[in-house]
ZAKOL-644513 format. One record per atom (N, C-alpha, C, CB): residue in one letter; x, y, z. Coordinates in steps of 0.2 Angstrom, whole numbers, plus 2048, in hexadecimal, padded with zeros to 3 digits. Each point is the difference from the previous one (the first is absolute). Glycine has a CB too. Example, Ala and Ser with C-alpha at 12.3 -4.5 7.8 and 13.67 -1.06 7.14 Angstrom:
! residues 2
a8427E4827a7FC806800a804806800a7F77FA806s80780B7F6s804806801s7FC805803s8067FD7F6
//
This chain:
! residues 360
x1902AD53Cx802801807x8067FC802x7F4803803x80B7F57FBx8067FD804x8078027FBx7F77F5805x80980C7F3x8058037FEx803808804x7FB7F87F6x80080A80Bx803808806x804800805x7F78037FEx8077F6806x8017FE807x8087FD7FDx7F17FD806x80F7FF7F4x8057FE7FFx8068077FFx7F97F47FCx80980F801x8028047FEx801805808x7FA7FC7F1x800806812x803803806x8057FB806x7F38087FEx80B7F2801x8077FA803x8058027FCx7F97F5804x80780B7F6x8088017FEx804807802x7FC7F97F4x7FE80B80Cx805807803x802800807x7F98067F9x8027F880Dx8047FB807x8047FF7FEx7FA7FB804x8077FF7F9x8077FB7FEx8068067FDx7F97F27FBx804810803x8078067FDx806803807x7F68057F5x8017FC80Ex803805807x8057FA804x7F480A801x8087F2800x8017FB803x80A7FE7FEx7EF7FE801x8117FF7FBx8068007FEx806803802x7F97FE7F9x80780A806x803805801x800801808x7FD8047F5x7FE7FC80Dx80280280Ax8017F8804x7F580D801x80C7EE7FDx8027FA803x808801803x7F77F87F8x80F809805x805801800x801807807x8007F97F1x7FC80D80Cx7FF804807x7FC7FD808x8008087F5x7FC7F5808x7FD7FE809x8077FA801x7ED802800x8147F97FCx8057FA805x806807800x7FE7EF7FAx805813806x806804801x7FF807807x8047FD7F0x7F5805810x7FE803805x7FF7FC805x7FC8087FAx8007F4806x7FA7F8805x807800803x7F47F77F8x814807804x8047FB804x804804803x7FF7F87F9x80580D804x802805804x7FD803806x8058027F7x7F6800808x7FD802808x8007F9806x7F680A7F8x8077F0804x8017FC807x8067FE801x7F67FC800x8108047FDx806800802x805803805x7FD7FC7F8x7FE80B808x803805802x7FC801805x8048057F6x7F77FA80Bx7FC7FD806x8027F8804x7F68077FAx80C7F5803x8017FA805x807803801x7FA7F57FBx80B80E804x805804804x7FC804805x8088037F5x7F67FF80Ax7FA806806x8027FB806x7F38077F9x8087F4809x7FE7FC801x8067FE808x7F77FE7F2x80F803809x8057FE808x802807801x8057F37FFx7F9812801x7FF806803x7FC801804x8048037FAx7F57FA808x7FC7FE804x802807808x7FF7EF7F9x7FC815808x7FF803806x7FE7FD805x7FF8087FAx8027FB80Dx7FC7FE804x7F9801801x809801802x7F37FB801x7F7802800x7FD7FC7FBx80280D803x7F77F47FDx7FB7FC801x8017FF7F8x7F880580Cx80B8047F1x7FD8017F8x8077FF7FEx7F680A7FFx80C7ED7FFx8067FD7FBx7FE8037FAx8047F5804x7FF8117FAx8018037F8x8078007FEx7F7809801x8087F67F9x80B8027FCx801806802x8017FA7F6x80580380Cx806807804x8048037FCx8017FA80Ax7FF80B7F1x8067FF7FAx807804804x7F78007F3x808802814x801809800x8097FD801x7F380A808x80E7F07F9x8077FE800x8007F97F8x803804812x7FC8007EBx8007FA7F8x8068027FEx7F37FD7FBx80F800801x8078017FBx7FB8047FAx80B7F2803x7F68127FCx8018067F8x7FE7FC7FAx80A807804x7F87F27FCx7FE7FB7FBx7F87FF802x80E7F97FFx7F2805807x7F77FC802x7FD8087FCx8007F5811x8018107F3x7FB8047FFx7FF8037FAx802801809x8047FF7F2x8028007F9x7F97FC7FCx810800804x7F07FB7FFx7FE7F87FDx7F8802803x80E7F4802x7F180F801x7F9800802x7FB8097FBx8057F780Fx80080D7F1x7FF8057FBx7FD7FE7FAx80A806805x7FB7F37FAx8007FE7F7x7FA7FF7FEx80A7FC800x7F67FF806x7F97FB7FFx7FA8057FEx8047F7808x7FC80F800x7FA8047FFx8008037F9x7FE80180Cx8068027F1x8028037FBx7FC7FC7F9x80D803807x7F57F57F9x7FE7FC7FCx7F77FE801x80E7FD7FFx7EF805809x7FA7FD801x7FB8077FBx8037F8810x80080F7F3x7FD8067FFx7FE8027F8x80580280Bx7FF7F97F2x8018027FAx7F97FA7FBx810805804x7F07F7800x7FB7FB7FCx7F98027FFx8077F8804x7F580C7FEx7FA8007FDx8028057FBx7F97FD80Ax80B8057F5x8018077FAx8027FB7FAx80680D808x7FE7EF7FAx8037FA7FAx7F97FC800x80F7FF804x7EC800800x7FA7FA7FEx7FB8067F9x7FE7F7811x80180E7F2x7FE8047FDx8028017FAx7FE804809x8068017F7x8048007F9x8017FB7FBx805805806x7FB7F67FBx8027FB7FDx7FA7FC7FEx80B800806x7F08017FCx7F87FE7FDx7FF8047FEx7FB7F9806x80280E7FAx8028037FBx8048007F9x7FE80280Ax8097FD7F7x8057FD7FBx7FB7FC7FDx80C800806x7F27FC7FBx7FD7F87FDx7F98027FCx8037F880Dx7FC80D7F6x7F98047FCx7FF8037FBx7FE801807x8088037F9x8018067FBx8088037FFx7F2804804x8137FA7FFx8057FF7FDx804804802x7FC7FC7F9x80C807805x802805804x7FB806801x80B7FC7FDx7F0807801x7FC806804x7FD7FE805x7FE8057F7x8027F480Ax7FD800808x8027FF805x7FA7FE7FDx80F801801x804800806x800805806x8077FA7F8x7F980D803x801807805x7F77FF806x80A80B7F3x7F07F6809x7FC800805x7FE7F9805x7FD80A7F8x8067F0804x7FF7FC805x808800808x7F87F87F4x80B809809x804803804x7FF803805x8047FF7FAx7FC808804x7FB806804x7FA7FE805x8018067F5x7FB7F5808x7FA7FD806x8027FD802x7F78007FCx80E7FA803x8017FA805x803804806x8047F67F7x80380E807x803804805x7FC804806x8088017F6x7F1805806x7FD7FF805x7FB7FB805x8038097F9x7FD7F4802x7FB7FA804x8057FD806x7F97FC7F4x80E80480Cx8037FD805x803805804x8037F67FAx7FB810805x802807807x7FB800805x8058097F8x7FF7F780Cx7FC800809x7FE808800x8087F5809x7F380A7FBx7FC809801x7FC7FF805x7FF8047F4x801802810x7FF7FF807x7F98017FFx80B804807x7F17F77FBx7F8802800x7FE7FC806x7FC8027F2x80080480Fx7FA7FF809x8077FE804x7F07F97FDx817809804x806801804x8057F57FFx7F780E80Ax8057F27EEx8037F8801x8048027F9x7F57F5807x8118067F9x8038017F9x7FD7FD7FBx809801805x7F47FE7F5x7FC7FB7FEx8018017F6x7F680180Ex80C7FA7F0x7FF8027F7x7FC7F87FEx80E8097FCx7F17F97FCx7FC7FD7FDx8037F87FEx7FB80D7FEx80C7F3803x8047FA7FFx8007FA7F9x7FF80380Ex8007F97F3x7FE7F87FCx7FB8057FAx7FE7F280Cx7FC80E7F9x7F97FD7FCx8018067FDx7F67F8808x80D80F7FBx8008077FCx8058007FAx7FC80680Bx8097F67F5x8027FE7FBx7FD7FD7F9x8067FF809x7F87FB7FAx7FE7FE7F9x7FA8037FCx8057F7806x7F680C7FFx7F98067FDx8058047FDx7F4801808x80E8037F8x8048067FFx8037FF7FBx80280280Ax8047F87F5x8027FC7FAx7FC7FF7FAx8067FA807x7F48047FBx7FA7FC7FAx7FF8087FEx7F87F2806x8078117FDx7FC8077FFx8058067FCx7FA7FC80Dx80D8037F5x8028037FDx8057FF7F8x7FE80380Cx8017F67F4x7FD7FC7F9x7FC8037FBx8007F8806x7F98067FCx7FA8047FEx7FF8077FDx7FD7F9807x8058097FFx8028087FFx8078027FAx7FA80280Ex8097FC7EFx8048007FDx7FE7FE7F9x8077FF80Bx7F77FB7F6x7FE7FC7F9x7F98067FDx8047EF804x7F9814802x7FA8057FDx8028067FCx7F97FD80Cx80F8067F8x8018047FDx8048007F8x7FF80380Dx8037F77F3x8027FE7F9x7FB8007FBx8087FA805x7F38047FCx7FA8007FBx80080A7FEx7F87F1807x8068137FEx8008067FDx8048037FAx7FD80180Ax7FD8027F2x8058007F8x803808803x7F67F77F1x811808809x804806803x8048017FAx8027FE80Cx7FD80A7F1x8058017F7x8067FC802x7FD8107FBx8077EE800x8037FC7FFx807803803x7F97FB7F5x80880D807x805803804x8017FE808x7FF8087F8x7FC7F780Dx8017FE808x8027FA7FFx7F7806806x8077F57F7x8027F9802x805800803x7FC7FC7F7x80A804804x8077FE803x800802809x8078037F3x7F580380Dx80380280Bx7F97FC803x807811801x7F57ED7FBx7FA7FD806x8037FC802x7F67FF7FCx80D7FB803x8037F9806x807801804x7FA7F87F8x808812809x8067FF803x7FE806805x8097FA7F7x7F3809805x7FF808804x7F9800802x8088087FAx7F27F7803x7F8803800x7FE7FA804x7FD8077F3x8067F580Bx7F97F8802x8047FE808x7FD7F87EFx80A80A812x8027FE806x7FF805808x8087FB7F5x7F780C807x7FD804804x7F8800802x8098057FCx7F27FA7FFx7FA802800x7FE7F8804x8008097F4x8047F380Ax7FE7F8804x802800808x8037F87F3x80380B80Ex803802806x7FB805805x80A8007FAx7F4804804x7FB804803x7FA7FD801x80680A7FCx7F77F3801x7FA7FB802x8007FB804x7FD8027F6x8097FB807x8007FA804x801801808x8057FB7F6x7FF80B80Cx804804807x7F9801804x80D8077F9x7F17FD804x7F9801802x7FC7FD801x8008067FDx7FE7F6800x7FE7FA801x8017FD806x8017FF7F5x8067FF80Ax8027FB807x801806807x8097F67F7x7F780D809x800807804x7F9800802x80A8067FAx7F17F9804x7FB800802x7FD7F8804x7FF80B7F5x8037F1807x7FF7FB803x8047FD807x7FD7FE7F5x80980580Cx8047FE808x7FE800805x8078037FDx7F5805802x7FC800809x7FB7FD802x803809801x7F87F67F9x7FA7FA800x8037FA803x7FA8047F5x80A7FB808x8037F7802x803802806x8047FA7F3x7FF80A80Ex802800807x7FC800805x8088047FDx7F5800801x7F9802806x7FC7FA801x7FE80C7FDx8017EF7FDx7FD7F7801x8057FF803x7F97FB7F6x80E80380Cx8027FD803x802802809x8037FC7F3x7FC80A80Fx801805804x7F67FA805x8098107F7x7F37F0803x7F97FC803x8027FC802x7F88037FAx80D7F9803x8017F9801x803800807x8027FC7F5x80280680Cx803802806x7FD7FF808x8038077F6x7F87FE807x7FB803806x7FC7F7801x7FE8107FBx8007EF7FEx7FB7FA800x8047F9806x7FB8047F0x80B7FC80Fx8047FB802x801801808x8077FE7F5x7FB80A80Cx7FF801808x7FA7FD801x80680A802x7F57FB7FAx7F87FA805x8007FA802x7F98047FAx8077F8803x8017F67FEx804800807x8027FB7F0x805808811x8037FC805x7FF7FD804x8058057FDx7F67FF806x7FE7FD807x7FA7FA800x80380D806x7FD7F17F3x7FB7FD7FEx8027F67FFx7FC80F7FBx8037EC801x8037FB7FEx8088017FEx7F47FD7FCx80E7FF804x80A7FE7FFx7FF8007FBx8067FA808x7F68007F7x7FE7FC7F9x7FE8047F9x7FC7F780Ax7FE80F7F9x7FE8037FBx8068067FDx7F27FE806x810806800x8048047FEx8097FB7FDx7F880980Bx8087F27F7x8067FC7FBx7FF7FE7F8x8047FB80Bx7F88057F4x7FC7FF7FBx8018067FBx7F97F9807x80280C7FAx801807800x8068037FDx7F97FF809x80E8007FCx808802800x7FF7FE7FBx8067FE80Ax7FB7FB7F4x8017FB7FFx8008017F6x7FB7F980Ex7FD8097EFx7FF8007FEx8018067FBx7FB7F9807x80780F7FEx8028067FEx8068017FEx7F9803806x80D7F97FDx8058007FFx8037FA7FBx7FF80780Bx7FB7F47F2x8027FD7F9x7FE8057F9x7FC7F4806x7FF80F7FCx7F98037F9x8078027FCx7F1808806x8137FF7FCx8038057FBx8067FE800x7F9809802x80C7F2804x8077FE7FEx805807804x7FB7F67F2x80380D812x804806803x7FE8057FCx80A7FA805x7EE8067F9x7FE8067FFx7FD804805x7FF7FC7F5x7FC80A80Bx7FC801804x7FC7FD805x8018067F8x7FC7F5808x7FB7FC802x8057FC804x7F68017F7x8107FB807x8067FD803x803805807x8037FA7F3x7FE80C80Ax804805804x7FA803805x80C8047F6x7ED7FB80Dx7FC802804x8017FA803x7F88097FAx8097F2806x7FF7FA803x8077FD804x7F77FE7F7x80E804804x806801804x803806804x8037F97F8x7FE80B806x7FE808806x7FA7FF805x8058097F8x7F77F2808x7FC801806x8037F9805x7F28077F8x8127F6806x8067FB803x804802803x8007FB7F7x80280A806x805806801x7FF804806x8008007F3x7F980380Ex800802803x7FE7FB809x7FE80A7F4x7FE7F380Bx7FF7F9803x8087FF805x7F77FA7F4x80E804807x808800805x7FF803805x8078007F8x7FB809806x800805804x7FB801806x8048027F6x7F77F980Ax7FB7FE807x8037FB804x7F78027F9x80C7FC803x8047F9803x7FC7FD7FEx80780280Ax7F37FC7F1x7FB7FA7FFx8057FB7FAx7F1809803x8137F37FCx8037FC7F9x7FD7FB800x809803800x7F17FD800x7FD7F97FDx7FA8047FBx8017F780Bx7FF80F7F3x7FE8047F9x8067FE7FCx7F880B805x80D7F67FCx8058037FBx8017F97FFx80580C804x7FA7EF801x8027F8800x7FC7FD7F8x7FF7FE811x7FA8027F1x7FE7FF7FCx8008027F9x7FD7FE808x80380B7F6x8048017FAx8067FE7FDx7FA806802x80B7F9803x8077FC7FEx8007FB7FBx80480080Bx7F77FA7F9x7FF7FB7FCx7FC8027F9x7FF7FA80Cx7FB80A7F4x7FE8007FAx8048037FAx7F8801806x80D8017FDx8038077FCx8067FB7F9x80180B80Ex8007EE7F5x8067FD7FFx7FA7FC7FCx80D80280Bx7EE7FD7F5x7FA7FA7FDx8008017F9x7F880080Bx8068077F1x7FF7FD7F9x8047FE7FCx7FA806801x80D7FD800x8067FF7FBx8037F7802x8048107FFx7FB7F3808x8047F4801x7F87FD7FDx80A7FE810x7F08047F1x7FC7FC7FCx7FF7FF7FAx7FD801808x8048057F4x8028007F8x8057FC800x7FC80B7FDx80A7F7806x8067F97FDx7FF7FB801x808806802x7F57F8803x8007F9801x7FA7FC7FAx803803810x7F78027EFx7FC7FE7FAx8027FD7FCx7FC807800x8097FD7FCx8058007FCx8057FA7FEx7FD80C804x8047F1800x8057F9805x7FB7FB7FDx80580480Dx7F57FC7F7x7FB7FA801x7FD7FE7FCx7FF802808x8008037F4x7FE7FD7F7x8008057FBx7F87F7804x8128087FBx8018047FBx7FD8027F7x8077FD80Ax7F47FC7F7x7FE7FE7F6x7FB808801x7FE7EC7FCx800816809x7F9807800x8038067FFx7F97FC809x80F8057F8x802806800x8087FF7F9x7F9802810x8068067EEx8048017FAx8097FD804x7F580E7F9x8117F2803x806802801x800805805x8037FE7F5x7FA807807x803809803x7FD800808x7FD8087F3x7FB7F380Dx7FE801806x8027FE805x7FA8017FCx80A7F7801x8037FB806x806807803x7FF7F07F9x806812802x806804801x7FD803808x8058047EFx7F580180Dx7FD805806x8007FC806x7F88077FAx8047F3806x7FE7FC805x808801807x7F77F67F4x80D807808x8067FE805x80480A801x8027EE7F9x7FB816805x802808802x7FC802806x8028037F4x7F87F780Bx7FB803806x8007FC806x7FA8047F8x8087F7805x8037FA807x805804804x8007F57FAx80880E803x803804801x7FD808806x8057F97F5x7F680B808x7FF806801x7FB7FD807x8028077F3x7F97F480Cx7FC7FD806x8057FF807x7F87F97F7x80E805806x8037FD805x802805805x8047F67FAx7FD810804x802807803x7F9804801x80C8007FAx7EE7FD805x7FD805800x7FC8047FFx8057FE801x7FD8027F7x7FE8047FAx7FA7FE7FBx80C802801x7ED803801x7FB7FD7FEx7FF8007F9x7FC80280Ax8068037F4x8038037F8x8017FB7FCx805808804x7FF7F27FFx8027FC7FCx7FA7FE7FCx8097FD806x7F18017FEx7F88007FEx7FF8027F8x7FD80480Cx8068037F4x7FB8047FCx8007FE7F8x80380A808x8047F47F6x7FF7FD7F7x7FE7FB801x8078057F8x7F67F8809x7F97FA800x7FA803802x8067F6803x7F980F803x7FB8047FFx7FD8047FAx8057FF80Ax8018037F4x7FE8087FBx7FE7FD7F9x80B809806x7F87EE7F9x8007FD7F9x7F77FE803x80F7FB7FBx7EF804809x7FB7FA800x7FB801808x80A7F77F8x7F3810809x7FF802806x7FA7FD801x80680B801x7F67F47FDx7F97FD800x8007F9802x7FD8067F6x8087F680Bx8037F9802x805800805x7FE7FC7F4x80780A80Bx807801805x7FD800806x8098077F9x7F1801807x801802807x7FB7FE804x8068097FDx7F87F37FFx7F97FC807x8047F8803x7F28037F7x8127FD806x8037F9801x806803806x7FD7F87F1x80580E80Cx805802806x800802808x8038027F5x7F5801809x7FF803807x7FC7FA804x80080E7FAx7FC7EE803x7FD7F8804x8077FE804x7F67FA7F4x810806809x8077FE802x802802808x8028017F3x7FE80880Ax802803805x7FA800807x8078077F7x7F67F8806x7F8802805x8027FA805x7F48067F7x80F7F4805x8017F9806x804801802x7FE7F97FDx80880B801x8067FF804x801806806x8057FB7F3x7F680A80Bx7FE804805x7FE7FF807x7FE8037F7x7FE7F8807x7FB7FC806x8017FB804x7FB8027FBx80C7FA802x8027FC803x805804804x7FD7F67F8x806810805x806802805x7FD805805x80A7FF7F7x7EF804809x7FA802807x7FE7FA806x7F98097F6x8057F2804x7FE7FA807x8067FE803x7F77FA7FAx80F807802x8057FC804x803804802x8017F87FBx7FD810808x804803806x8088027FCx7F87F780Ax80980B7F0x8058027FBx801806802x7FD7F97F7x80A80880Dx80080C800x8087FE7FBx7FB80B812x8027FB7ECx8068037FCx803805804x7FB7FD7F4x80A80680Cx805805804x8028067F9x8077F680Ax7F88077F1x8048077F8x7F87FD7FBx8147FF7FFx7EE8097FFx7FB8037FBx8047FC7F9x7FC80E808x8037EC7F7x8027FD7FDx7FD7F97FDx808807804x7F77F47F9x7FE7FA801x8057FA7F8x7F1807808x80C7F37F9x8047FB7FEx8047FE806x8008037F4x8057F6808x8037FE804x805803804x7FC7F97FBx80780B801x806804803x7FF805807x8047FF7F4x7F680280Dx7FF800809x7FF7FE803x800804800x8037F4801x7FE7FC802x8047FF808x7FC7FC7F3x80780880Dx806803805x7FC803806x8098047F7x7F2801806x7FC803805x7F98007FFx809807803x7F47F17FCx7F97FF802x7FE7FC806x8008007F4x7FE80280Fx7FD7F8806x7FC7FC7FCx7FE80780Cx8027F37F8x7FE7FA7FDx8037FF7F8x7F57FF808x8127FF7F8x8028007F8x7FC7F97FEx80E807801x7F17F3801x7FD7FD7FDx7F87FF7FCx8097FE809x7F28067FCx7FC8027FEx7FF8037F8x80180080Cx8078057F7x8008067FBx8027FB7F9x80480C809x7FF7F07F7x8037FB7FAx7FA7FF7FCx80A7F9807x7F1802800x7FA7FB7FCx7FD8067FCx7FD7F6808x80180F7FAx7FB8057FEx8028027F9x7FE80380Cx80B7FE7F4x8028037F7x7FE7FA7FEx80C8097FFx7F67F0803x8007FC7FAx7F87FC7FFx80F7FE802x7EC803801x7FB7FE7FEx7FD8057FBx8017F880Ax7FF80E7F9x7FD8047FBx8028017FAx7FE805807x80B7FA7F6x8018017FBx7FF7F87FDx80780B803x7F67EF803x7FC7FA7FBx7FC8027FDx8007F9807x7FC8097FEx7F98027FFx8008067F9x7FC7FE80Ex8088067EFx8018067FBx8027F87FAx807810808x7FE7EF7F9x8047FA7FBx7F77FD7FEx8107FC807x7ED7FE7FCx7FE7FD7FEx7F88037FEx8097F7806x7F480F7FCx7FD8047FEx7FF8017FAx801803809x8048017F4x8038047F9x8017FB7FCx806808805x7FD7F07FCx7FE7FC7FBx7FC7FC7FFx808801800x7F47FF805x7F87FC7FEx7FD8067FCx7FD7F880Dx80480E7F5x7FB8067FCx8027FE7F6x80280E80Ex8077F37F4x7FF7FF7F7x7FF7FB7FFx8068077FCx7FB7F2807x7FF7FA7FDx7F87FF7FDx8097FB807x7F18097FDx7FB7FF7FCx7FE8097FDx7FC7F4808x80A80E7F7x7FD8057FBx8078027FBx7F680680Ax80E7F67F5x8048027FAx8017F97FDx80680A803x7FE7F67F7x8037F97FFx807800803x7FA7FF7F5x80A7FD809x809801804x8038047FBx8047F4806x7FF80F7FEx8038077FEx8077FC7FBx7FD80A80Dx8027FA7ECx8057FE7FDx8088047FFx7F57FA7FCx811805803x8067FF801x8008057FBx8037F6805x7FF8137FFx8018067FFx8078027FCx7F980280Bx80A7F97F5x8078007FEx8007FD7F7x8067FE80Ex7FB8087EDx8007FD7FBx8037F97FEx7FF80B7FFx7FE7EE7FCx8047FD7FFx8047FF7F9x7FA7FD809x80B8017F8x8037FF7F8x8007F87FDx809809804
//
């Protein structure tokens, strides 16, 4: 069993590898292209980015990014896949990530399977690939199984597959939804928590995007002390993973520290993503430690009377939060609270991570 477990982490890491370079080059472009927004600022209650007078470059620069965000569950997919069974599992992990990251209108909300549909999807379309290789086939087929038979036959299962699974997942997070309207009128405390927690689990998967679109909608009430509070969280796993990373680097590989200071970066904009390869290598340990983080940082920016104005969070809207002080303590204790979490977890459950960079 623990050799299985190992072996399904190396295919993570595969994926992982390959979509890091896509979320920092999306994560950053979009909040740049949003902190531009930001002195476009309208009149009224609802400060959103204004692009409708941007220079062709901002809007250019914000195309790209989404360009580069949309593309990343098809690249996490594909590429664990890859890790499994080799170019034949690039086409159906591809195929499933892609769907797994298409929005589709269910019960009138836009909703996909994102992160978490990624990575099932990936593992899955691995499996399903390395199964069809085993089927014995006269010798004359060989040569077309791994470019023609095995890429189609693995495509169509895997598609269906994921195709079947999008509206399930959407329709659990559509509940979520509903569940969070209930709570409001309920504890600050319970419901920041809650936020807090939903929008660490998947890293701007499904369960992240019910928690921030219900932020989202919140604005539009004129209520920003929902959206306040997911701000804070949103910017909590990746500065707390980087900072981990800092504080006692002998626990963490080369490669990870590298990640580390990518996610310091992506945190600082925002970008919960940055999260995800330390998640995706190590979820059993990442995401309890991340969301305890966010859940604080959530709660300190509800008690402390924290609105946010943009459907955004980190520090880069820090332009249009009330109480920016608040809003400060709140990122930086939770990503304490994620940092010194995460290395007490492995200091009593690994040895120190040794040095990933071959020596000579």
């Amino acid at each position: 069993m623990k050799a299985w477990l190992q072996k399904h982490k190396q295919y993570l890491l595969t994926g992982v590898s390959y979509v890091i370079p896509f979320i920092a080059c999306g994560g950053i472009l979009i909040a740049l292209a949003l902190a531009y927004g930001f002195h476009f600022l309208p009149a009224g209650p609802n400060k959103l980015p204004n692009f409708a007078s941007a220079p062709a470059f901002v809007t250019g620069m914000l195309t790209i990014g989404t360009a580069a965000f949309t593309l990343f569950p098809a690249v996490l997919a594909g590429f664990i896949a890859y890790g499994m069974a080799g170019k034949p599992g690039l086409v159906p992990g591809f195929i499933g990530g892609f769907i797994a990251g298409t929005k589709q209108m269910v019960d009138g909300k836009e909703m996909s399977a994102g992160f978490l549909g990624a990575l099932v999807i990936g593992l899955l379309a691995g499996h399903v690939v390395n199964a069809i290789k085993k089927i014995p086939v006269a010798k004359i087929f060989r040569p077309v199984m791994p470019i023609i038979v095995i890429p189609i036959v693995s495509a169509l299962i895997v598609g269906f597959l994921m195709l079947a699974l999008n509206v399930p997942l959407a329709k659990v997070m559509i509940g979520m939804n509903h569940f969070l309207e209930g709570i409001q009128g309920g504890s600050q405390i319970v419901l920041a928590m809650i936020l807090g927690a939903m929008i660490a689990f998947d890293m701007g998967g499904p369960v992240n995007k019910a928690a921030f679109f219900f932020g989202v909608a919140m604005i539009q009430q004129n209520n920003f002390s929902i959206m306040g509070a997911c701000a804070a969280a949103i910017c909590t796993p990746p500065l707390g993973l980087g900072l981990a990373t800092l504080l006692n680097r002998k626990r963490w590989t080369e490669d990870q520290q590298e990640s580390g200071l990518a996610a310091l970066g992506m945190g600082m904009v925002g970008i919960t993503e940055g999260a995800i390869p330390f998640a995706a290598a190590d979820p059993f340990r990442v995401i309890p430690a991340i969301m305890l983080g966010s859940m604080v940082a959530a709660t300190i920016a509800m008690l402390g009377g924290v609105g946010n104005h943009a459907p955004h969070g980190g520090p880069i809207v820090l332009p249009v939060v009330d109480n920016k002080l608040m809003y400060a303590i709140a990122i930086l204790t939770g990503a304490l609270v994620t940092a010194v979490i995460i290395n007490l977890i492995k200091k009593f459950t690994e040895k120190p991570a040794a040095s990933s960079k071959a020596k000579t």
